[in-house]
C-alpha positions as a Markdown table, in Angstrom:
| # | Residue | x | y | z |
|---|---|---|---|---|
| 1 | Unk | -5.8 | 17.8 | -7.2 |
| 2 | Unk | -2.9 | 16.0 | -5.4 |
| 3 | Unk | -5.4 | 14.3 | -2.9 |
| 4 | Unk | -7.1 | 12.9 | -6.1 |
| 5 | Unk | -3.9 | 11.7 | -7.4 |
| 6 | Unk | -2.8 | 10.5 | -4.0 |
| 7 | Unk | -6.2 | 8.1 | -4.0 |
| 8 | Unk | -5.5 | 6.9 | -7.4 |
| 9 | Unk | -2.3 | 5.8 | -6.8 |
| 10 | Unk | -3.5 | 4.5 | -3.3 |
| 11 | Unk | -6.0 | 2.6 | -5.3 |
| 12 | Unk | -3.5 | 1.1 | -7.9 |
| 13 | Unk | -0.9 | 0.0 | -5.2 |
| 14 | Unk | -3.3 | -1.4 | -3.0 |
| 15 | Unk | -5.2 | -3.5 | -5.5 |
| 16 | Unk | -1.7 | -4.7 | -7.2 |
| 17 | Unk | -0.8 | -5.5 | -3.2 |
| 18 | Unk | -3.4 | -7.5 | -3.0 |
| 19 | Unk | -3.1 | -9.1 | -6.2 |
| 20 | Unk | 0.6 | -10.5 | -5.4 |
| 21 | Unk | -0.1 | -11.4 | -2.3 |
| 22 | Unk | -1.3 | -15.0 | -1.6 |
| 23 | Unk | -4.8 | -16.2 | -0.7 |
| 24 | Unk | -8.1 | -13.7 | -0.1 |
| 25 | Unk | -7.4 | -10.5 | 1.7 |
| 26 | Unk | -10.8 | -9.4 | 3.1 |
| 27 | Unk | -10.6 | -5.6 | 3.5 |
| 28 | Unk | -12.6 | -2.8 | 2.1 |
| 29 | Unk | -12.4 | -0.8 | -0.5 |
| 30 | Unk | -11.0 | 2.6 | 1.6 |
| 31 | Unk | -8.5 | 0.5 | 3.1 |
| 32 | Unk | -7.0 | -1.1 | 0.4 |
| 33 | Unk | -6.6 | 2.9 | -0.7 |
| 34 | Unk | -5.6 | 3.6 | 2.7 |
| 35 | Unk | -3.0 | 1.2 | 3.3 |
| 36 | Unk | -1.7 | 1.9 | -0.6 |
| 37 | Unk | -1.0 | 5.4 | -0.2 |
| 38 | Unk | 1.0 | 4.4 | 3.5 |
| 39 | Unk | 2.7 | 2.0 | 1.2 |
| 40 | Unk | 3.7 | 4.3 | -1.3 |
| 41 | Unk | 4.8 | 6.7 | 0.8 |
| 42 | Unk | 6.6 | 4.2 | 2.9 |
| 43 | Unk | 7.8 | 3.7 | -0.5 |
| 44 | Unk | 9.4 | 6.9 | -1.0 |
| 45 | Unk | 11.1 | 7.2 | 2.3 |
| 46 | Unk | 12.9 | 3.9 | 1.8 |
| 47 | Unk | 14.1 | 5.8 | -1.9 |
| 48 | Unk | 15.1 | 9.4 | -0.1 |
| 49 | Unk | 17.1 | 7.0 | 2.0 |
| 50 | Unk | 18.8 | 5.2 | -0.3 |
| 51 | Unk | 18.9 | 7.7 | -3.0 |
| 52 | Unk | 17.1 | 7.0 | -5.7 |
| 53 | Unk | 13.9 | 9.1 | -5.0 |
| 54 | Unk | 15.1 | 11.4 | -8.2 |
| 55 | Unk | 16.1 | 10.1 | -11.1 |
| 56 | Unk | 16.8 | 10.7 | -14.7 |
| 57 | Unk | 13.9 | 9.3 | -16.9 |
| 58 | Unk | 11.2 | 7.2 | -14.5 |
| 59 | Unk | 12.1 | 6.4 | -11.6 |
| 60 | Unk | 11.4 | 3.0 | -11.5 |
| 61 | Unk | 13.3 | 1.8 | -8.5 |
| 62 | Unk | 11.0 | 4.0 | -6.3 |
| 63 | Unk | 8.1 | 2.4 | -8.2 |
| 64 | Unk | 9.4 | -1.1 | -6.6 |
| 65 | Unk | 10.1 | 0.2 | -3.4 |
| 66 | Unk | 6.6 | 2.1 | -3.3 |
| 67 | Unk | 4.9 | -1.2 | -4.3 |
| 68 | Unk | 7.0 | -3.4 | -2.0 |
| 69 | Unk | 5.6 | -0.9 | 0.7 |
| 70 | Unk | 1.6 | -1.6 | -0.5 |
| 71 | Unk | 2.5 | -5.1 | -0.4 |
| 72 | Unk | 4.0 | -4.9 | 3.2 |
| 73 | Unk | 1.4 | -2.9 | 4.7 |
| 74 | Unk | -1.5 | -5.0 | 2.9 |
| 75 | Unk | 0.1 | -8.2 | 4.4 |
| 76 | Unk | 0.0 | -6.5 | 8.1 |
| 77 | Unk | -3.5 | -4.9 | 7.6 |
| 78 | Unk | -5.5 | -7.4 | 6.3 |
| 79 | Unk | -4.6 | -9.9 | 9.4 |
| 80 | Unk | -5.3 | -6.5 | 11.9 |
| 81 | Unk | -8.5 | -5.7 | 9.8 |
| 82 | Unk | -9.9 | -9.8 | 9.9 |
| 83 | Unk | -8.9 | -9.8 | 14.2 |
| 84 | Unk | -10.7 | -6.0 | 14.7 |
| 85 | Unk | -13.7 | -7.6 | 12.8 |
| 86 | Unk | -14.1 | -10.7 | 14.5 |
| 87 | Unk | -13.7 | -9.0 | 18.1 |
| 88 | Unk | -16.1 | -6.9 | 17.0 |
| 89 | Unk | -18.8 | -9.8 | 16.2 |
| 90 | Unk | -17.6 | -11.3 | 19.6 |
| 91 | Unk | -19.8 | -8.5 | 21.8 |
């Protein structure tokens, strides 16, 4: 059940990623789930680090930070996905 969870989440953080981010990000599906669930993991590392990873009530500062991480990774991938794809129509 927690891989379930883990891909809705991915899902949710990768499509609000792409959402904030400007302009057309041209990646699939999987890897906007992909590059969520790095981002919210990423997400909670950076909260374990700074300490806010539990909280009382929600723990909305992790939230940011997991989102912030989507958003990062979505603006790396989506670049890496658009040059893998054109090399790959180049042969």
């Amino acid at each position: 059940m927690s891989w379930l969870w883990a891909i809705i989440i991915g899902l949710i953080l990768g499509v609000l990623a792409r959402a904030i981010l400007p302009g057309k990000q041209d990646i699939p599906i999987w890897l906007t789930i992909i590059l969520g669930i790095l981002g919210s993991l990423l997400g909670n590392a950076v909260a374990g680090w700074i300490g806010v990873d539990n909280t009382d009530g929600i723990d909305w500062i992790r939230h940011l930070l997991q989102l912030a991480g989507a958003v990062l990774l979505v603006a790396i991938g989506a670049p890496l996905w658009a040059s893998i794809k054109r090399g790959s129509r180049s042969h």
